[in-house]
C-alpha positions in Angstrom: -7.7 4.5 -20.2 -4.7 4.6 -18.0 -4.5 3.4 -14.3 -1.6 5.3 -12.3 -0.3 3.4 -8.8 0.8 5.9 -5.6 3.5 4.7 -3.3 3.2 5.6 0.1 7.1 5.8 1.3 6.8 7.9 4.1 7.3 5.7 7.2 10.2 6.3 9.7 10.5 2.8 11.5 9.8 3.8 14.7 8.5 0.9 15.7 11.5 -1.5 14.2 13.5 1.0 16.5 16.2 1.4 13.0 18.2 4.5 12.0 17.3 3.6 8.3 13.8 4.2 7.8 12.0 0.4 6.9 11.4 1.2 3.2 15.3 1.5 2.3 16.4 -1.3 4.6 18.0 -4.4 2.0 16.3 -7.4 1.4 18.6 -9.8 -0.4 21.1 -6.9 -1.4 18.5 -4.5 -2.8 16.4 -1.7 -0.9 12.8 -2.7 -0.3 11.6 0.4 -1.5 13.2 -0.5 -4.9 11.7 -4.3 -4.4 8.1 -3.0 -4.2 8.3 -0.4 -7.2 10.4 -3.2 -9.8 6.8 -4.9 -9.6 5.1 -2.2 -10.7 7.3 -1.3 -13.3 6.8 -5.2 -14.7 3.3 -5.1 -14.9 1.5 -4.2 -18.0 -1.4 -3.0 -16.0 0.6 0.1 -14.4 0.9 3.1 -16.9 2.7 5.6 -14.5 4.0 5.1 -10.6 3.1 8.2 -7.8 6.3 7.8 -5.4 5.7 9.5 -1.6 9.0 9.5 0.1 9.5 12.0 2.9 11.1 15.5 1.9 14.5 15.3 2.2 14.6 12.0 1.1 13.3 13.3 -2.8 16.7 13.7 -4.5 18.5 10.9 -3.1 15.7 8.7 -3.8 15.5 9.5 -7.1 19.0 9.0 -8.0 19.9 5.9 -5.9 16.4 4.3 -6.0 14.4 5.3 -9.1 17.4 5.9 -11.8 19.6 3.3 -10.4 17.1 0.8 -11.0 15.5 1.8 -14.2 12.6 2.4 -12.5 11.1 4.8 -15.6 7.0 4.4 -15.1 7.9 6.9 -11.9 6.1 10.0 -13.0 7.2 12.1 -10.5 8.6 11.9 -6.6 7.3 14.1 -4.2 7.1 14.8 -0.7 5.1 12.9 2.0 2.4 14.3 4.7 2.5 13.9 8.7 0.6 11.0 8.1 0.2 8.1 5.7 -3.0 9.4 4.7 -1.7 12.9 3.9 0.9 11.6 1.7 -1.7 9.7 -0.2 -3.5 13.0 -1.0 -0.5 14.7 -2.0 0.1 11.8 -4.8 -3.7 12.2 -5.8 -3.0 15.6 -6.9 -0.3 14.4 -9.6 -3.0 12.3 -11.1 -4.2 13.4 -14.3 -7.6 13.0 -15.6 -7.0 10.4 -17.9 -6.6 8.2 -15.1 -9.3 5.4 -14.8 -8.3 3.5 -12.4 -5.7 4.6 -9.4 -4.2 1.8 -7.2 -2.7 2.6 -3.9 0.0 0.4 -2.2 2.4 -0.1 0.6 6.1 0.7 -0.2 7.0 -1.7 2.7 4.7 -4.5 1.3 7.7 -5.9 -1.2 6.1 -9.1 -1.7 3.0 -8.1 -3.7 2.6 -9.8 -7.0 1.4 -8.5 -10.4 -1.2 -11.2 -10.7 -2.5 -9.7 -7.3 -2.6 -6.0 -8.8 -4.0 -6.8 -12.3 -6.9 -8.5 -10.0 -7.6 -5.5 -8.1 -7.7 -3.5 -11.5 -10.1 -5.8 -13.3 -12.6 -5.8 -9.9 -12.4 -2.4 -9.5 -12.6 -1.2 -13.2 -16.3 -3.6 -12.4 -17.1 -2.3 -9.0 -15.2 0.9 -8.6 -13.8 0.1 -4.9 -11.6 -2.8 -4.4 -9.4 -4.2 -1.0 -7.1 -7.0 -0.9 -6.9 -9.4 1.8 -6.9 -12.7 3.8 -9.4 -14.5 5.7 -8.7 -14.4 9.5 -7.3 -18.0 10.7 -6.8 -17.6 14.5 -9.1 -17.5 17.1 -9.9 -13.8 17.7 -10.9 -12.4 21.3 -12.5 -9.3 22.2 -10.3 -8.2 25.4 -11.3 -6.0 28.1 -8.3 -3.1 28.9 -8.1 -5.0 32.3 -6.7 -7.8 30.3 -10.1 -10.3 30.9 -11.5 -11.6 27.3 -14.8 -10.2 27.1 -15.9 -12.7 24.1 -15.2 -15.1 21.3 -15.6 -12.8 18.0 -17.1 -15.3 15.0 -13.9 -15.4 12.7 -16.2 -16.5 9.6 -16.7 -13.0 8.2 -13.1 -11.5 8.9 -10.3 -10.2 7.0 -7.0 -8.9 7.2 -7.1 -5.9 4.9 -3.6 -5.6 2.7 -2.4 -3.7 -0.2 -3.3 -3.1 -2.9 -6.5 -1.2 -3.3 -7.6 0.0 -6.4 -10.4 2.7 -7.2 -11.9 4.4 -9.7 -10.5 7.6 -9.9 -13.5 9.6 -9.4 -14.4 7.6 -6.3 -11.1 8.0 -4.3 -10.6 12.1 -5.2 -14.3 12.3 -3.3 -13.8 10.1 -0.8 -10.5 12.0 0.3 -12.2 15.5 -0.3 -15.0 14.3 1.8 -12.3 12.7 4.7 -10.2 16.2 4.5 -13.8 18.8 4.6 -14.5 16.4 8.0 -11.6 16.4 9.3 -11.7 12.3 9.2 -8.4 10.2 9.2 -8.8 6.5 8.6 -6.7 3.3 8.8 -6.8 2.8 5.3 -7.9 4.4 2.1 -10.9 1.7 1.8 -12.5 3.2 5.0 -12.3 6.5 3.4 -14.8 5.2 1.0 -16.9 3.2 3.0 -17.5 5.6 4.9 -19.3 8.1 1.4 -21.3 5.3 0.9 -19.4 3.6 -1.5 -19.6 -0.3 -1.5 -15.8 -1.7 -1.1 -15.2 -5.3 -2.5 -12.8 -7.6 -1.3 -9.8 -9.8 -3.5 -8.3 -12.8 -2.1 -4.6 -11.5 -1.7 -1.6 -13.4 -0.4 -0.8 -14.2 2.8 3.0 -13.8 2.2 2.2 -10.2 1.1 3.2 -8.8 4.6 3.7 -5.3 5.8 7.1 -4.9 6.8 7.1 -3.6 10.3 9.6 -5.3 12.6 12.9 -7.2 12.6 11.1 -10.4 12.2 9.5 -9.0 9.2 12.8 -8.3 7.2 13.7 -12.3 8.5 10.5 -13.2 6.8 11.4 -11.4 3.7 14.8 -12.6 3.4 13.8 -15.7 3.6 11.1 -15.5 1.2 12.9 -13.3 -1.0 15.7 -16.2 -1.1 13.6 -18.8 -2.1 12.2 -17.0 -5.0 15.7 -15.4 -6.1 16.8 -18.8 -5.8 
């Protein structure tokens, strides 16, 4: 059975206040669009890559990004949604049905490992729903909007939730059927499922596996990125 991987690459940067939209900025001379898909082209586990880019972006993508590169397990390129989770169900319709397993990931989350996706793969080829993630470190503190903590927030059972997440294909075309007939939008495609009843387990990820979001972020890379090269 095959397991296919969409590629959200819709975002704009707004909030890293950048002309070029975060998934094409360079990390150590190569776009980090191109950074995030190379690891999905090396892993064994990935038959055939969903891209999401935003509509005018298709062509140029696929010439400077996907050919350029040799990225060849990209099935097909096609355009984003308004949101993240529209473009997510635009790749799910590209997915053919001998798909088993479907893992969705971050095209800004450059870091991610194939040793991390092959785990979400195996867990959710067991359990059908699978997260990645870290435990919470810090001190967390419920706030009041006047700016007065309202409580201490036990950090035992807390997790940052990363990419990727991996489903069985089944479960994530109902879950996103369900989300669309109620008109529900969600931070992540795990809560899609949690909330059809759907048990999602969580995989210890990495915490270098960030989401690049700000200046700092693409700091953090480089530097990162530059040990590894190096």
């Amino acid at each position: 059975m095959k397991t296919a991987a969409i590629i959200p690459a819709g975002g704009k940067g707004k909030r890293m206040g950048a002309r070029t939209p975060k998934q094409y900025l360079t990390v150590q001379g190569e776009p980090i669009l191109a950074r995030t898909l190379r690891v999905f082209q090396l892993s064994s586990s990935i038959d055939q890559i969903i891209l999401v880019v935003p509509e005018p972006d298709v062509t140029d993508v696929r010439t400077n990004i996907v050919e350029y590169y040799g990225l060849s397990k990209v099935k097909v390129i096609i355009p984003g949604g308004k949101e993240r989770q529209d473009s997510v169900k635009n790749g799910l319709r590209y997915v053919d049905e001998k798909v088993e397993i479907v893992v969705v990931h971050d095209a800004v989350r450059p870091l991610v490992t194939a040793f991390l996706i092959e785990q979400v793969i195996e867990k959710a080829r067991e359990f059908g729903a699978v997260a990645s993630g870290v435990q919470i470190t810090d001190t967390i503190k419920r706030v009041e909007k006047s700016g007065k903590i309202a409580k201490t927030v036990a950090r035992d059972l807390l997790w940052l939730t990363q990419t990727p997440q991996a489903f069985q294909r089944e479960v994530i075309i109902e879950a996103y059927r369900r989300a669309y007939e109620d008109r529900f939008y969600g931070t992540d495609d795990a809560s899609l499922v949690e909330r059809i009843g759907v048990p999602v387990w969580m995989v210890a990820g990495n915490r270098n596996n960030i989401k690049v979001t700000t200046r700092e972020d693409v700091i953090l890379c480089e530097a990162i990125f530059g040990r590894r090269d190096g």
